[in-house]
C-alpha positions, -999 to 999 in steps of 0.1 A, spaced: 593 -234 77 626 -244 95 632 -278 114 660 -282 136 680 -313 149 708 -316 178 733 -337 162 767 -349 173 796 -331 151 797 -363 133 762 -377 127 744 -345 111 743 -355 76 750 -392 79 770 -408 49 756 -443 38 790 -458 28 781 -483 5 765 -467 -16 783 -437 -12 755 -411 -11 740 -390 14 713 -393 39 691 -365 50 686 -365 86 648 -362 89 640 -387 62 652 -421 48 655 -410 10 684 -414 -6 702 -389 -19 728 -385 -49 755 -353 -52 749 -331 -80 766 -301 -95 752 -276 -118 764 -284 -155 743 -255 -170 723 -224 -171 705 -213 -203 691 -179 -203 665 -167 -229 659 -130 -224 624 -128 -241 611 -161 -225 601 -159 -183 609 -191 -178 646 -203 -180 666 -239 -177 693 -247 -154 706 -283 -152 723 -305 -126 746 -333 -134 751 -365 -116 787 -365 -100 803 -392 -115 775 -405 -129 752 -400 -164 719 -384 -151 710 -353 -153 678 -331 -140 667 -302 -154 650 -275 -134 625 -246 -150 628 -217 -132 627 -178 -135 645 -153 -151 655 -132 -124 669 -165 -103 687 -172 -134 703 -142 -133 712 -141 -99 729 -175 -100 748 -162 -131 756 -132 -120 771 -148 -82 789 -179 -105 810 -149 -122 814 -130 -86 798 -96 -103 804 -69 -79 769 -55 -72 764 -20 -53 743 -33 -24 732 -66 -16 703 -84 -33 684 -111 -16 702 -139 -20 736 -119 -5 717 -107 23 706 -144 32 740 -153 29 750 -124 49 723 -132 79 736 -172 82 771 -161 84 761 -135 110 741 -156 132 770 -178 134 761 -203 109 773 -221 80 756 -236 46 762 -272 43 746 -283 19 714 -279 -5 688 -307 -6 658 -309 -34 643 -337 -14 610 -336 -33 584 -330 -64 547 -328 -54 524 -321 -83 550 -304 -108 569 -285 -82 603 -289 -69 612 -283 -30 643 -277 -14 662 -270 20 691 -256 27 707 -275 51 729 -247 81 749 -259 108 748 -236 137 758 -239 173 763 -278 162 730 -281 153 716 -291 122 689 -267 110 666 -273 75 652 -244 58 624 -249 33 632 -231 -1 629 -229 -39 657 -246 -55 668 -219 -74 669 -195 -44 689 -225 -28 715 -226 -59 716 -190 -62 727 -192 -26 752 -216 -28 769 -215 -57 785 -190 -48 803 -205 -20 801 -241 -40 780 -256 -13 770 -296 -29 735 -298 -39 718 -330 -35 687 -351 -48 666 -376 -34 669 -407 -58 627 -404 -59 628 -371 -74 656 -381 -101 638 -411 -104 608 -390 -116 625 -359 -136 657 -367 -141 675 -384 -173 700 -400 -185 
């Protein structure tokens, strides 16, 4: 599911400046910038471990996910050539296309053990929010090292220090 906004070139993600984090634009959650401090990839297990990393700060969240997202978000960290595009290429591919840009990605929540996401695309100066897994979101933006964010609720609940 996708929600759009119209938003002046300067409100669209709105910056709370003191605290210095971000604001989503359909919700009132704070959220706090992230970067990805680690994958770790066990061949003979399905499930696999990436972890974000507070920027400048000490907490950290770790996010289960599968093997095949693992590899894909290795595999476009180290810009491996690949013969013909996979999905998260082709997504890439279609935003660019259609004229758009990824801004950001957003793991605004965590309902009953599982993580959701949007990836936040300006397009035509509108803001549009895409629902997604978070590792389809990382493996889609790391690439082009689009900021990942996460609502202080959901760090609040998963997250460490």
């Amino acid at each position: 599911m996708a929600r759009e906004a119209d938003v002046d070139n300067n409100v669209g993600v709105v910056r709370d400046e003191i605290a210095g984090r971000l604001l989503d634009p359909w919700s009132t959650a704070m959220l706090v910038e992230m970067e990805l401090s680690r994958i770790l990839i066990t061949e003979t297990q399905d499930q696999q471990l990436i972890e974000l990393r507070e920027v400048g700060g000490e907490r950290r969240f770790p996010i289960v996910i599968g093997l095949y997202e693992a590899a894909a978000i290795e595999r476009r960290l180290k810009g491996v050539p690949i013969r013909r595009p996979q999905t998260h290429e082709l997504l890439a591919q279609t935003i660019d296309d259609l004229g758009g840009a990824l801004e950001q990605i957003v793991i605004n929540d965590l309902r009953e053990g599982t993580f959701f996401a949007q990836l936040i695309v300006r397009q035509n100066g509108s803001v549009v929010a895409i629902d997604s897994r978070p590792s389809d979101a990382i493996a889609l933006g790391v690439a082009g090292q689009v900021p990942i964010y996460v609502a202080d609720h959901v760090l609040d609940e998963a997250g460490t220090s």
